[in-house]
C-alpha atoms as one frame of an Amber mdcrd trajectory, in Angstrom:
protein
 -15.714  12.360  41.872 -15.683   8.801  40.462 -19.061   8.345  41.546 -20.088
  11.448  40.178 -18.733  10.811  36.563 -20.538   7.327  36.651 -23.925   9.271
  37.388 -23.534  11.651  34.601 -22.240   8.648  32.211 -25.693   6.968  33.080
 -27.770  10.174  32.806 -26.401  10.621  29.345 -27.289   6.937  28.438 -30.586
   7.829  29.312 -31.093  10.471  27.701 -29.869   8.722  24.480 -32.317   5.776
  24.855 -35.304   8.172  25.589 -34.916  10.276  22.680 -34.017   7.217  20.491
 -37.595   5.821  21.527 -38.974   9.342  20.989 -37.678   9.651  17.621 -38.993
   6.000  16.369 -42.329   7.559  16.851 -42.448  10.106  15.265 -41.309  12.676
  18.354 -43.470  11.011  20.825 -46.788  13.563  20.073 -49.197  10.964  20.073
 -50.410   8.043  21.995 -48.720   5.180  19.781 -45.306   7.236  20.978 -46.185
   7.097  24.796 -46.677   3.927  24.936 -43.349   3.002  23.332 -41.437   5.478
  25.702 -43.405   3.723  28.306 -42.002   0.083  26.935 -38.833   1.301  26.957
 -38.954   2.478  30.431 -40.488  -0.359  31.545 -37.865  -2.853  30.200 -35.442
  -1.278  32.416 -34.253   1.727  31.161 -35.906   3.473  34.126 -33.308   1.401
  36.651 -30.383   1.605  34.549 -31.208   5.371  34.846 -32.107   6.177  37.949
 -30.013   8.747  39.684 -30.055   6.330  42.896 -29.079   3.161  41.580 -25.644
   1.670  41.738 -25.734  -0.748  38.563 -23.494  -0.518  36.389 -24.664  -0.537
  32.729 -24.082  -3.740  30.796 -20.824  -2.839  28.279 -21.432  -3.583  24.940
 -18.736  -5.620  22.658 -16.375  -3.314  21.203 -17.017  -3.412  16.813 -13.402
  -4.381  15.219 -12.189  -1.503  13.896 -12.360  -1.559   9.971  -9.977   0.868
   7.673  -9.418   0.615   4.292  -6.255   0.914   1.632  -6.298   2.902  -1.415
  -3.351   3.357  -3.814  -2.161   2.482  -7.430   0.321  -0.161  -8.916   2.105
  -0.180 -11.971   5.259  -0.466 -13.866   3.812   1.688 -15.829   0.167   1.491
 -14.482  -1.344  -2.534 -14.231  -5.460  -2.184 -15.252  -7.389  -5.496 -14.518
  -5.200  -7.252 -12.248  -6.559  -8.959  -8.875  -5.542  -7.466  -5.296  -5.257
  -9.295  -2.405  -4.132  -7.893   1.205  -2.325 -10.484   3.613  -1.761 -10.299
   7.430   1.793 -11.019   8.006   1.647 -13.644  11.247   4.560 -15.404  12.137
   6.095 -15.590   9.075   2.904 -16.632   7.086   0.855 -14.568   5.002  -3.026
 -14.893   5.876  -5.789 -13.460   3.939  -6.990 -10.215   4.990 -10.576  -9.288
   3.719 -11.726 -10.249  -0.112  -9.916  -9.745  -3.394 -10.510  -6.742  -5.766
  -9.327  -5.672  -9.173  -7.440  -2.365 -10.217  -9.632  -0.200 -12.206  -8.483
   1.193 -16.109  -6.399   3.710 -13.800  -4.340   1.012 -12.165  -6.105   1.999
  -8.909  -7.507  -0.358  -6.027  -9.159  -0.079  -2.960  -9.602  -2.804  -0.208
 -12.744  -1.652   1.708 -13.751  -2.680   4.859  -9.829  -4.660   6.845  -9.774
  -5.536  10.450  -6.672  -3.294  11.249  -3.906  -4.717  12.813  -0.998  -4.542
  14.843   0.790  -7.164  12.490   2.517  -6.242   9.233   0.169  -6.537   5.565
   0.680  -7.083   2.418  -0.960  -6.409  -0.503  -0.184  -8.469  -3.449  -1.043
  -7.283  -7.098  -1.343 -10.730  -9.637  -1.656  -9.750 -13.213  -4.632 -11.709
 -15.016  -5.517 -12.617 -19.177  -7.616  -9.205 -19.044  -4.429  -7.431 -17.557
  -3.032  -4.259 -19.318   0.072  -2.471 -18.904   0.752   1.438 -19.616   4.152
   1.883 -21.547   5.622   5.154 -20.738   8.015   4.877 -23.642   5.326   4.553
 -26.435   4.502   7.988 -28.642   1.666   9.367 -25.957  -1.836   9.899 -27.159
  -4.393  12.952 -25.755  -1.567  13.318 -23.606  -1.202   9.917 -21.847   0.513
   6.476 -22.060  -0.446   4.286 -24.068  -0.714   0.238 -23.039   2.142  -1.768
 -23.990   2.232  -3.990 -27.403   2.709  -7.433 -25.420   0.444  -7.409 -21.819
   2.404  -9.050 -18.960   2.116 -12.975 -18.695  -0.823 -13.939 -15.520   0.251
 -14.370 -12.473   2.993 -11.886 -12.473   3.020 -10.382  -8.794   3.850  -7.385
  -7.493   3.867  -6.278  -3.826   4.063  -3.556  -1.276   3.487  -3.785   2.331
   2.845  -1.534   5.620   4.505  -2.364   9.215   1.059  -2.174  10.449  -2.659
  -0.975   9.467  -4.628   0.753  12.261  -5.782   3.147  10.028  -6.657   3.663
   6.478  -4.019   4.434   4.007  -2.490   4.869   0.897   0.066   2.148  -0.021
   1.736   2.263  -3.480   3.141  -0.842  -5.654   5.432  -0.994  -7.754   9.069
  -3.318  -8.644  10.335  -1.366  -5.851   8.170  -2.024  -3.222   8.108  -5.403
  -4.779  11.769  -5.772  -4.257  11.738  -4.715  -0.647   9.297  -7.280   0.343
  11.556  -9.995  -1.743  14.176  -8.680   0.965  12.726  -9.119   3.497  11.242
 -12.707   2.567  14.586 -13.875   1.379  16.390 -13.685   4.956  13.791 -16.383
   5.786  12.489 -14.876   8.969   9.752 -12.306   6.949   8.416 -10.280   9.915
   8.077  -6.623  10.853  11.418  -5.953  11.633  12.732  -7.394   7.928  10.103
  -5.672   6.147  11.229  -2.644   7.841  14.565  -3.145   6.658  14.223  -3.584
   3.483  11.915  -0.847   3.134  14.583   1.314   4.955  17.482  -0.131   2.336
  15.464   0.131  -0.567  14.289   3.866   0.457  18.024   4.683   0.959  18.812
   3.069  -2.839  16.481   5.531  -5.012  16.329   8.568  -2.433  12.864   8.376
  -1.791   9.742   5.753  -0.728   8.168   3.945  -3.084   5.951   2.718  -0.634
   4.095   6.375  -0.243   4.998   7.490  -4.115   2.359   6.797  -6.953   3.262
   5.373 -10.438   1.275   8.157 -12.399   0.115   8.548 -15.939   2.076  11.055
 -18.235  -0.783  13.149 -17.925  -0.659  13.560 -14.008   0.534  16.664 -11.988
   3.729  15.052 -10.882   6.305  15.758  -7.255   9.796  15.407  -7.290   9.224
  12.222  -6.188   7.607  10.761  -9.342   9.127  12.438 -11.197  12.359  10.540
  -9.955   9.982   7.243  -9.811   8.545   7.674 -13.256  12.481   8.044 -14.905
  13.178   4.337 -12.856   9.606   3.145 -14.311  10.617   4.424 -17.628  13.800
   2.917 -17.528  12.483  -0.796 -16.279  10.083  -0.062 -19.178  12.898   0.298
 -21.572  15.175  -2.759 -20.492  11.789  -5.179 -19.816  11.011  -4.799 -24.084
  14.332  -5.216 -25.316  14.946  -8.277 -23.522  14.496 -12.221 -24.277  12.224
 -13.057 -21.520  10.887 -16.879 -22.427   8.507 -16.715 -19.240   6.799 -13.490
 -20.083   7.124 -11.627 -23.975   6.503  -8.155 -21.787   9.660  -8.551 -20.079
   8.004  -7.584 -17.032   8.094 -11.076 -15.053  12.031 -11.658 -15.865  12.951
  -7.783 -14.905  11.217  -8.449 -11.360  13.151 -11.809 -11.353  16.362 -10.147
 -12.110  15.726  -7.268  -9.485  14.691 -10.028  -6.717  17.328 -11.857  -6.804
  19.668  -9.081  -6.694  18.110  -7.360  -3.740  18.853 -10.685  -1.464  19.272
  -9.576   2.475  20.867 -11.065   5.730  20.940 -10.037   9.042  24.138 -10.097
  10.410  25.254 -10.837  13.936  25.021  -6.945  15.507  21.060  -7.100  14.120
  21.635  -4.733  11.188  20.716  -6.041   7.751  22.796  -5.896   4.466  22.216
  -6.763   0.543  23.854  -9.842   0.226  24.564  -8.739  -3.442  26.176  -5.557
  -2.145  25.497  -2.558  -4.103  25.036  -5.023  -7.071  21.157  -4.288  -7.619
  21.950  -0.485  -7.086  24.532  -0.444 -10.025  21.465  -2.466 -12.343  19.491
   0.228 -11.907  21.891   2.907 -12.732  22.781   0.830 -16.006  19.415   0.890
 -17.162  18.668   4.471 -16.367  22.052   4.759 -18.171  20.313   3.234 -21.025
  17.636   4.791 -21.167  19.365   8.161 -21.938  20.690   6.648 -24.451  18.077
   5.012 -26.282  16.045   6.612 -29.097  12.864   7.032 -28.442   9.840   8.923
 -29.821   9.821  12.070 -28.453   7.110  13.065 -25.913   6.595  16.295 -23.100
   6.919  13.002 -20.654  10.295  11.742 -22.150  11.599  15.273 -22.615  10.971
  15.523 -19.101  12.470  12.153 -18.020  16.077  12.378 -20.005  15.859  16.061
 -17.977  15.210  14.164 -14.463  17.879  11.128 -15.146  21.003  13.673 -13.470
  18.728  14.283 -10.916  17.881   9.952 -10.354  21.485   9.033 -10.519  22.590
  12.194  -8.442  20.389  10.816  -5.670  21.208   7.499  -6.488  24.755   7.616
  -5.664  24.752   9.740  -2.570  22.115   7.466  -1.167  24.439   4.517  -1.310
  26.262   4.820   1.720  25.867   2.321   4.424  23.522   0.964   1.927  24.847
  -2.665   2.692  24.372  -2.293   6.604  21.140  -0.799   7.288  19.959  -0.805
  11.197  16.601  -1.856  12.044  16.861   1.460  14.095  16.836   3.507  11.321
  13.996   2.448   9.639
């Protein structure tokens, strides 16, 4: 039977090359394609085929399989800002194709990786030409409008996958930014902490950032951005009202703030815990809190988001538990 197969896998090569040679003249009607098919024949496609011979065909080099990664970041959404995807390998970050630059939308797309086995990053780094939606501004033709004071350069925010083998969507945002920061801070920054943290910070907000778009108020939203768009709204809210030396947007300090907060440690049974406790959880609720609070211009979008801030802090609160002891198993 083996035998067999190999005849019929060497037919079918055959068959290929023959009507490849065919085709590149012109169907082989005329002289000029004869004596083509007759090249090819004679440089040993005749042998390789021949239903008698026992060669094995030469195997060609396998091409590195190439996938790309599509998705959005945004506070609210960052237009003009650099992208840059990183292989995670042992512990260091290494560049993973060429940089690109989110569009007016706050979308990217990194065309063209070597997928991988090993953990990537992608890493957003606001530039001078970088904008920033605001969604608590007055909306116009139905959508944000950009913020009065653009973020500082060289703000960064992340978001990561355990591995790429095929292409993807991967969404950024302070939350996916804060996961990463977790698993960075417990110094060994690997597959298994990134997978924590994305399993504590899922567990926090009651839903993955990682796989959930920051949107435009325009935007057919799920349940899921809807709850992310309250949090963005919120971070929006607390980022302009406070004294931020580093960055007049406020964006750069809130990220600081969240960061540090969201410190991890594995502890000696291999499960991994906020260091902070529930700490950065109870920040969050304060400034959704806030924002219900606040007086703002009214909007279909804010309407919407004072309606959804039950919902957030509902799922907020019953997502806490075992929130500071996470196992890598259950991410």
């Amino acid at each position: 039977m083996q035998d067999v197969l190999k005849m019929r896998c060497r037919n079918i090569m055959c068959m290929a090359l023959l009507i490849s040679a065919v085709s590149a003249c012109g169907g082989g009607g005329g002289s000029n394609g004869c004596s083509i098919l007759g090249a090819a024949l004679g440089s040993g496609v005749s042998s390789s085929c021949n239903a008698s011979s026992t060669t094995e065909p030469t195997p060609v080099a396998p091409v590195a399989n190439q996938v790309d990664l599509y998705g959005s970041f945004g506070k609210g959404l960052l237009a003009y800002a650099q992208v840059q995807a990183y292989e995670l390998i042992d512990g260091k970050l290494v560049a993973l194709g060429t940089k690109t630059s989110t569009n007016t939308d706050g979308n990217y797309i990194l065309i063209g990786l070597r997928a991988t086995n090993n953990p990537v990053v992608v890493e957003l780094s606001t530039t001078d030409t970088t904008t920033m939606l605001d969604e608590t501004l007055p909306l116009v033709n139905g959508k944000f409008q950009n913020t009065a004071i653009a973020p500082a350069p060289g703000t960064k925010i992340r978001t990561a996958a355990l591995s790429l083998q095929y292409s993807a969507v991967l969404a950024g945002s302070p939350l996916t930014e804060m996961a990463v920061s977790a698993a960075e801070s417990t110094g060994t920054f690997n597959a298994e902490s990134l997978g924590a943290g994305k399993a504590i910070m899922q567990q926090m907000v009651g839903f993955d950032p990682f796989t959930t778009a920051v949107v435009d108020a325009n935007a057919a939203m799920t349940a899921n951005q809807q709850k992310l768009m309250v949090l963005m709204a919120a971070m929006m809210q607390d980022a302009k009202t406070r004294s931020c030396e580093a960055d007049k947007s406020g964006l750069a300090c809130l990220i600081t703030e969240l960061n540090k907060q969201m410190a991890m440690a594995k502890s000696t049974d291999n499960s991994y815990y906020l260091v902070a406790g529930s700490m950065v959880r109870n920040t969050i609720q304060a400034k959704v809190t806030a924002l219900s609070s606040a007086s703002l211009p009214a909007s279909p979008f804010l309407t919407l988001t004072k309606q959804q801030i039950p919902v957030v802090q509902a799922s907020m609160t019953a997502s806490v538990q075992g929130i500071t002891s996470v196992s890598v198993a259950e991410r």
